[in-house]
VOKETI-699664 format. One record per residue: residue number from 1; residue in one letter; chain; x negated, y, z of N, C-alpha, C in turn. Coordinates in pm, whole numbers, plus 50000, padded with zeros to 5 digits. Each point is the difference from the previous one (the first is absolute). Layout:
% residues N
+-----+--------+--------+-------+-------+-------+-------+-------+-------+-------+-------+-------+
! num ! residu ! chaine !   n_X !   n_Y !   n_Z !  ca_X !  ca_Y !  ca_Z !   c_X !   c_Y !   c_Z !
+-----+--------+--------+-------+-------+-------+-------+-------+-------+-------+-------+-------+
! NUM !      A !      A !     X !     Y !     Z !     X !     Y !     Z !     X !     Y !     Z !
...
+-----+--------+--------+-------+-------+-------+-------+-------+-------+-------+-------+-------+
This chain:
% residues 107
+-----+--------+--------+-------+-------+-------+-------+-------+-------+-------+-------+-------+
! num ! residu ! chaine !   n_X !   n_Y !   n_Z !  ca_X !  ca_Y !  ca_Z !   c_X !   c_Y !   c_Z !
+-----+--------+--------+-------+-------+-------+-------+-------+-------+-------+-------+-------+
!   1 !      X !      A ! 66197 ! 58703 ! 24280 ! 49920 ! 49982 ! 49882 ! 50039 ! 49871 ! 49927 !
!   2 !      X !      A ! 50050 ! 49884 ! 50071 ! 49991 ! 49874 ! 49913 ! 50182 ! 49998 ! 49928 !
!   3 !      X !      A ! 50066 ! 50089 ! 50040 ! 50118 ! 50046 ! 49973 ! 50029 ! 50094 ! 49845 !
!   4 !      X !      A ! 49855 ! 50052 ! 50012 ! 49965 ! 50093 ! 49832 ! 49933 ! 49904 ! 49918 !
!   5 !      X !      A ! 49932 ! 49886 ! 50021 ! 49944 ! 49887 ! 49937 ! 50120 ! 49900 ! 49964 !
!   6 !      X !      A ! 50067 ! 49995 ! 50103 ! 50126 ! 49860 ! 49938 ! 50133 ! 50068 ! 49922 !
!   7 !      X !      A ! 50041 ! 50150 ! 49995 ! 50029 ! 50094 ! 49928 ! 49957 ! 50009 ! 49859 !
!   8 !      X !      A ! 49857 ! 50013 ! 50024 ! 49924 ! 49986 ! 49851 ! 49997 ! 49873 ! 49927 !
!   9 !      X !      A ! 49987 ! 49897 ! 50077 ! 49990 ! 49884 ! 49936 ! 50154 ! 49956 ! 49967 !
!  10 !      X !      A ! 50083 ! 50061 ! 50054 ! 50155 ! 49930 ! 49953 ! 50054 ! 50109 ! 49833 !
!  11 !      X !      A ! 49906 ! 50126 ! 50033 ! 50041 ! 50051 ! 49858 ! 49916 ! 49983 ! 49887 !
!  12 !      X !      A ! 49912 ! 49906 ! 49997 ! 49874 ! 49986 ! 49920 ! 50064 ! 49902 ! 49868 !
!  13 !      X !      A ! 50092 ! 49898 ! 50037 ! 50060 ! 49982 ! 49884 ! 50119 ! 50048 ! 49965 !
!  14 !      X !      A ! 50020 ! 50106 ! 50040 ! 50159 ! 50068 ! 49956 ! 49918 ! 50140 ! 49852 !
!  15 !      X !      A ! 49882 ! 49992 ! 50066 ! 49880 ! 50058 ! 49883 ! 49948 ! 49929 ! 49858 !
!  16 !      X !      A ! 49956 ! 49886 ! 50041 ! 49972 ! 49939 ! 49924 ! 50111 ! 49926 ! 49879 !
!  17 !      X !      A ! 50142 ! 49976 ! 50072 ! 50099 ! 49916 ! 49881 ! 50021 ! 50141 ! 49887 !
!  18 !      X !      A ! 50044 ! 50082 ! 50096 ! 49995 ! 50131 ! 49876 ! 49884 ! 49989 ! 49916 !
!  19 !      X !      A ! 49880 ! 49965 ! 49975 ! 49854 ! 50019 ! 49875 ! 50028 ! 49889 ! 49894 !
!  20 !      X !      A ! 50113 ! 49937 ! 50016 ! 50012 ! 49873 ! 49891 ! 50024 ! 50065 ! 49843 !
!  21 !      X !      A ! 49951 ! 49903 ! 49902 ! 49990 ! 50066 ! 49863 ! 50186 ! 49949 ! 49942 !
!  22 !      X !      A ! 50054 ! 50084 ! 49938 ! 50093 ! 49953 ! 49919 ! 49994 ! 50027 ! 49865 !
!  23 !      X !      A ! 50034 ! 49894 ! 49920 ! 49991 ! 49960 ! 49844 ! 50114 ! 49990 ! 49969 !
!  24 !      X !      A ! 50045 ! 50118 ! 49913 ! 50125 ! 49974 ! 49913 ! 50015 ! 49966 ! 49836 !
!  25 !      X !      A ! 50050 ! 49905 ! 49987 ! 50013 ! 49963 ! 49814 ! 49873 ! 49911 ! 50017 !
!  26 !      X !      A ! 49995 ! 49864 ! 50046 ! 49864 ! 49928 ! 49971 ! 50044 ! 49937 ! 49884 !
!  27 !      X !      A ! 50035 ! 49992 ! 49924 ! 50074 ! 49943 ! 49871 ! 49863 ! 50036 ! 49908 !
!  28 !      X !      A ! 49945 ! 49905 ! 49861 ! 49894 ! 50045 ! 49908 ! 50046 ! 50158 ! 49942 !
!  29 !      X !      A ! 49912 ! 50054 ! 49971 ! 49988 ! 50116 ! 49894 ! 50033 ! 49983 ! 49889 !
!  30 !      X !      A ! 50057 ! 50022 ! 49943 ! 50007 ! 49977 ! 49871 ! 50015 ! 50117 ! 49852 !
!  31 !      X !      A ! 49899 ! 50077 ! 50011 ! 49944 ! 50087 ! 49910 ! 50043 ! 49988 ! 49852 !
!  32 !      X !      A ! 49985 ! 50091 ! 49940 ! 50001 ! 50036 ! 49824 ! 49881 ! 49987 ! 49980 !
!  33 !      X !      A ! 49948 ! 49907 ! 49891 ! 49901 ! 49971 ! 49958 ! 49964 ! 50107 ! 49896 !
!  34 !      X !      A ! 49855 ! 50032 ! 49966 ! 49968 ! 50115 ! 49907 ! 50079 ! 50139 ! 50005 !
!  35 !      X !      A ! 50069 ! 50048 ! 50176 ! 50095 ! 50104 ! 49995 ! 49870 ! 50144 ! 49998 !
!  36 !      X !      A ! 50082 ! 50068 ! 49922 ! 49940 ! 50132 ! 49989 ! 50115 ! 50108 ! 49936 !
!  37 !      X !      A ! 49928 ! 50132 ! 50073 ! 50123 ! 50110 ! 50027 ! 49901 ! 50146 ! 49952 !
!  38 !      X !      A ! 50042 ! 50042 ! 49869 ! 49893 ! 50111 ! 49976 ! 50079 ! 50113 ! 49953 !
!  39 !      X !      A ! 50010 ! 50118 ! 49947 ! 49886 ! 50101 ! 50127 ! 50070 ! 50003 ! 50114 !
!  40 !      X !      A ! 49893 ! 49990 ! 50096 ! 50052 ! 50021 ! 50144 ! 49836 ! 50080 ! 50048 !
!  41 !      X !      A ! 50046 ! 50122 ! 50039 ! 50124 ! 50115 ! 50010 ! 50043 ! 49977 ! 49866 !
!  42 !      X !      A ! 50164 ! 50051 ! 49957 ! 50064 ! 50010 ! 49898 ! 50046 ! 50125 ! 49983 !
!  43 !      X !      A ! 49929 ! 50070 ! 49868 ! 50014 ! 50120 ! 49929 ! 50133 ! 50027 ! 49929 !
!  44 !      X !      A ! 50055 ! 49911 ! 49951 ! 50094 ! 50053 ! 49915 ! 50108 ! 49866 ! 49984 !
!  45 !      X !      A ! 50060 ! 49993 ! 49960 ! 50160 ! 49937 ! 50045 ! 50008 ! 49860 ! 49926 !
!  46 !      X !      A ! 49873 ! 49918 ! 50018 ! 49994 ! 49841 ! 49992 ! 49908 ! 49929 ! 50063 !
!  47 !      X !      A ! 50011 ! 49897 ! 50035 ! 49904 ! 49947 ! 50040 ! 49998 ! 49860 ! 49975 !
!  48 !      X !      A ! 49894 ! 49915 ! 49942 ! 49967 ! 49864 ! 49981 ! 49983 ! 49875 ! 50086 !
!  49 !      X !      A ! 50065 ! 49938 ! 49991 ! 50000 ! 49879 ! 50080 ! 50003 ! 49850 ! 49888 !
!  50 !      X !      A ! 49860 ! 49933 ! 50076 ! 49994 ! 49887 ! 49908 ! 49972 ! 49887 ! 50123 !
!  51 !      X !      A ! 50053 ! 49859 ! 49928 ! 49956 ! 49909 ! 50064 ! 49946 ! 49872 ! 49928 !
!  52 !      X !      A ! 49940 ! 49891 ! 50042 ! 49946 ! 49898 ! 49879 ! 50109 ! 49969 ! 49941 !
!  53 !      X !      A ! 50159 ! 49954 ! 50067 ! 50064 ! 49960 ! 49895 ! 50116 ! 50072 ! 49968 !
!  54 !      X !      A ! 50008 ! 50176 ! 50011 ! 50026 ! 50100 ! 49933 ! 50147 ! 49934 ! 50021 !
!  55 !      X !      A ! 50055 ! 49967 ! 50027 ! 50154 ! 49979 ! 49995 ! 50077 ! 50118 ! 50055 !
!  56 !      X !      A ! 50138 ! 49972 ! 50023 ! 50107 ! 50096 ! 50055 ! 49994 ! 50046 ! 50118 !
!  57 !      X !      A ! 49976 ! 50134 ! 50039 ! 49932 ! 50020 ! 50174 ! 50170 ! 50064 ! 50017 !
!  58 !      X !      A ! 49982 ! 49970 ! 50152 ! 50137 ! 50096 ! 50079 ! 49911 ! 50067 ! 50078 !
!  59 !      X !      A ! 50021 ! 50211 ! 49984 ! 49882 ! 50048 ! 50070 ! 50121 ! 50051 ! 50076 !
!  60 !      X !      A ! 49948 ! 50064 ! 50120 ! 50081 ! 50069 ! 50101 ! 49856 ! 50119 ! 50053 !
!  61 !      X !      A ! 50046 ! 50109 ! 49978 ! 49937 ! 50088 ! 50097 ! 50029 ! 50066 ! 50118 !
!  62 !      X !      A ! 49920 ! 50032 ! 50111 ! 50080 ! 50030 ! 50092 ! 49913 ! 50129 ! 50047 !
!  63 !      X !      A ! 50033 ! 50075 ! 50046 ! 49994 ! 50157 ! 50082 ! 49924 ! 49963 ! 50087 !
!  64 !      X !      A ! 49928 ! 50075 ! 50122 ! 49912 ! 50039 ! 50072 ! 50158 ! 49929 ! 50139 !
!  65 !      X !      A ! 50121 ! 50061 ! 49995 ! 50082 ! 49927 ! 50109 ! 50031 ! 49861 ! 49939 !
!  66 !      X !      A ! 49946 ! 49946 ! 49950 ! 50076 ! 49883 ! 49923 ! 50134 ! 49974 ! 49959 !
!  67 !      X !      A ! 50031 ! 50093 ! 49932 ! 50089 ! 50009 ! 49935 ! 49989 ! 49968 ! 49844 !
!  68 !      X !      A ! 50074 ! 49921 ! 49953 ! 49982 ! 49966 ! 49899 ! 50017 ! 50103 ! 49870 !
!  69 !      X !      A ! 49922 ! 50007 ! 49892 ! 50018 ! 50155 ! 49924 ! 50038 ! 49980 ! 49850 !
!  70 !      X !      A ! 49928 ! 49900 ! 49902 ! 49996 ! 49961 ! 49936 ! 50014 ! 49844 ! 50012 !
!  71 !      X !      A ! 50123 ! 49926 ! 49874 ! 49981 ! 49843 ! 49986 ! 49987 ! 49985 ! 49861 !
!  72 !      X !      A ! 49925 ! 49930 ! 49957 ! 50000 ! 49971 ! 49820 ! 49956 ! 49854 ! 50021 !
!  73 !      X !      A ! 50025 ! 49961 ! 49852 ! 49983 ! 49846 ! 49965 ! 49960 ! 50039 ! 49860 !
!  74 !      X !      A ! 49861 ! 49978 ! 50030 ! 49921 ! 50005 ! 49824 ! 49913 ! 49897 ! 49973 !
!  75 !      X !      A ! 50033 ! 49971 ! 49859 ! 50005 ! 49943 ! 49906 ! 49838 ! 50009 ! 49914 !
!  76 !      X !      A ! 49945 ! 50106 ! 50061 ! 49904 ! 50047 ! 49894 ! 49908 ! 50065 ! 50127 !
!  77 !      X !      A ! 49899 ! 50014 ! 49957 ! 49878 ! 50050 ! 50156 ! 50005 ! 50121 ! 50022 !
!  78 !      X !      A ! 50128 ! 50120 ! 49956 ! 50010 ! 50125 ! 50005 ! 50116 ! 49998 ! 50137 !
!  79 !      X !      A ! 49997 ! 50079 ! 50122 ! 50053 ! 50061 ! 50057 ! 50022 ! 50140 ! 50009 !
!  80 !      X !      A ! 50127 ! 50057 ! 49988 ! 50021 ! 50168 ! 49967 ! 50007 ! 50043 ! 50147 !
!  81 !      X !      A ! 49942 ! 50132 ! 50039 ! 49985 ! 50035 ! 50119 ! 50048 ! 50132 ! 50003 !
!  82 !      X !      A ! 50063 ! 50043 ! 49884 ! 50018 ! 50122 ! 49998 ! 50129 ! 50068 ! 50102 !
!  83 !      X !      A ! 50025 ! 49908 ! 50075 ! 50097 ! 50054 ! 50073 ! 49982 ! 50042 ! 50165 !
!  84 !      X !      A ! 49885 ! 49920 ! 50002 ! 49894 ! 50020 ! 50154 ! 49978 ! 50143 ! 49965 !
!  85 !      X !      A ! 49940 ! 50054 ! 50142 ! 49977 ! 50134 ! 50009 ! 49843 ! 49983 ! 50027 !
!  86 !      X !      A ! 49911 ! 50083 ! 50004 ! 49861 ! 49942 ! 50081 ! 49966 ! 49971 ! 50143 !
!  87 !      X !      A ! 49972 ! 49923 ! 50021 ! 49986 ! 49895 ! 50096 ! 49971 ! 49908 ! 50031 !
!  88 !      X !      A ! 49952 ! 49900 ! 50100 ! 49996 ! 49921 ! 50014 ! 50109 ! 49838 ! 50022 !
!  89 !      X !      A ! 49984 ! 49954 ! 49957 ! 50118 ! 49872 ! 49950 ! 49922 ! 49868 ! 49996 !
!  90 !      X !      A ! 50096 ! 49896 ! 50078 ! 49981 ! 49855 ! 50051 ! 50007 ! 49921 ! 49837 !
!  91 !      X !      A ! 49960 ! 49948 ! 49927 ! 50054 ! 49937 ! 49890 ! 49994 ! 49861 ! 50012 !
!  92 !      X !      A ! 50119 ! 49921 ! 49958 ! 50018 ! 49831 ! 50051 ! 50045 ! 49968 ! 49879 !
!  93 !      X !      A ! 49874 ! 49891 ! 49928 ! 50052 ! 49930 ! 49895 ! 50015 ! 49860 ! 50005 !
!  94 !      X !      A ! 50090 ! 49945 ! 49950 ! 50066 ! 49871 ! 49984 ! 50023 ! 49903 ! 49918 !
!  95 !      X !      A ! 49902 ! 49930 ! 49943 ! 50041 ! 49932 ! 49880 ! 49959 ! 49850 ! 50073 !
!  96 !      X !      A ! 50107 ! 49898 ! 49928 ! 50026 ! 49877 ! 50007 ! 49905 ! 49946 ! 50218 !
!  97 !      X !      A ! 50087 ! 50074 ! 50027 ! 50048 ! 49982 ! 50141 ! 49855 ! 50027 ! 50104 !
!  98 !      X !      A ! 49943 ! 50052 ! 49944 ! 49863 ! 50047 ! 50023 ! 50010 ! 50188 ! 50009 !
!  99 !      X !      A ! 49953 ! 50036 ! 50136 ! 50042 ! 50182 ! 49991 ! 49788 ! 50004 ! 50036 !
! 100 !      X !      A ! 50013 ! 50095 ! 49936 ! 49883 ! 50100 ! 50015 ! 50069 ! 50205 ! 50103 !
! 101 !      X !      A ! 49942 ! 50008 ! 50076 ! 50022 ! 50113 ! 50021 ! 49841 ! 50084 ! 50045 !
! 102 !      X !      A ! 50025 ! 50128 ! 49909 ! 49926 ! 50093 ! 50021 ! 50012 ! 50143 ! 49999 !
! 103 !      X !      A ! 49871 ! 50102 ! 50050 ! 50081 ! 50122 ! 50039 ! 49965 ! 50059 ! 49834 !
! 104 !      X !      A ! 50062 ! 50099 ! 49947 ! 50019 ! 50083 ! 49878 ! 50024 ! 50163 ! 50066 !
! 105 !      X !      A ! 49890 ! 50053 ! 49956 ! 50014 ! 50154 ! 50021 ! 50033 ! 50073 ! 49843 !
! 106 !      X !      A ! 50127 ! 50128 ! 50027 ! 50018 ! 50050 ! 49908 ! 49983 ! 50106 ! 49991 !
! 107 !      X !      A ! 49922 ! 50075 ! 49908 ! 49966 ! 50141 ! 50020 ! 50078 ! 50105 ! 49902 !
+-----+--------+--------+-------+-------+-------+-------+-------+-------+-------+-------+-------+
């Protein structure tokens, strides 16, 4: 019996180091201020993207495998989508070194 107790007690921290938390990217957040993404669901082959200081975004969309599908660099708060199929899609926008990412469904 004291052989299943000193057994137990020698695997009690081979249990415990495995429950440790890991944190990846502790670096600040750094968000798009005033970001907004409309219509979402998206009906028909544009979709709006604004931010407070509306500048030049680099968007990248990506597929359900993350694969990248669409890249544009606009100038103006119109993104053309007409080349997506319906689905669901990762959207990552980028302006002045600041990314916003969110999900965009296309119907």
């Amino acid at each position: 019996m004291k052989k299943i107790y000193f057994l137990l007690l020698m695997a009690l921290p081979l249990f415990s180091f495995g429950q440790d938390l890991v944190t990846v990217n502790n670096g600040p957040v750094q968000e798009l201020k005033g970001f907004k993404m409309y219509p979402n669901p998206a009906y028909g082959s544009e979709v709006y993207i604004t931010t407070a200081s509306n500048g030049t975004k680099e968007i990248k969309v990506y597929d359900v495998f993350g694969e990248v599908v669409l890249t544009q660099r606009i100038t103006t708060n119109t993104l053309d989508i007409s080349r997506l199929v319906p689905g669901v899609y990762v959207l990552q926008v980028t302006e002045r070194k600041k990314t916003m990412t969110r999900k965009l469904v296309v119907k």
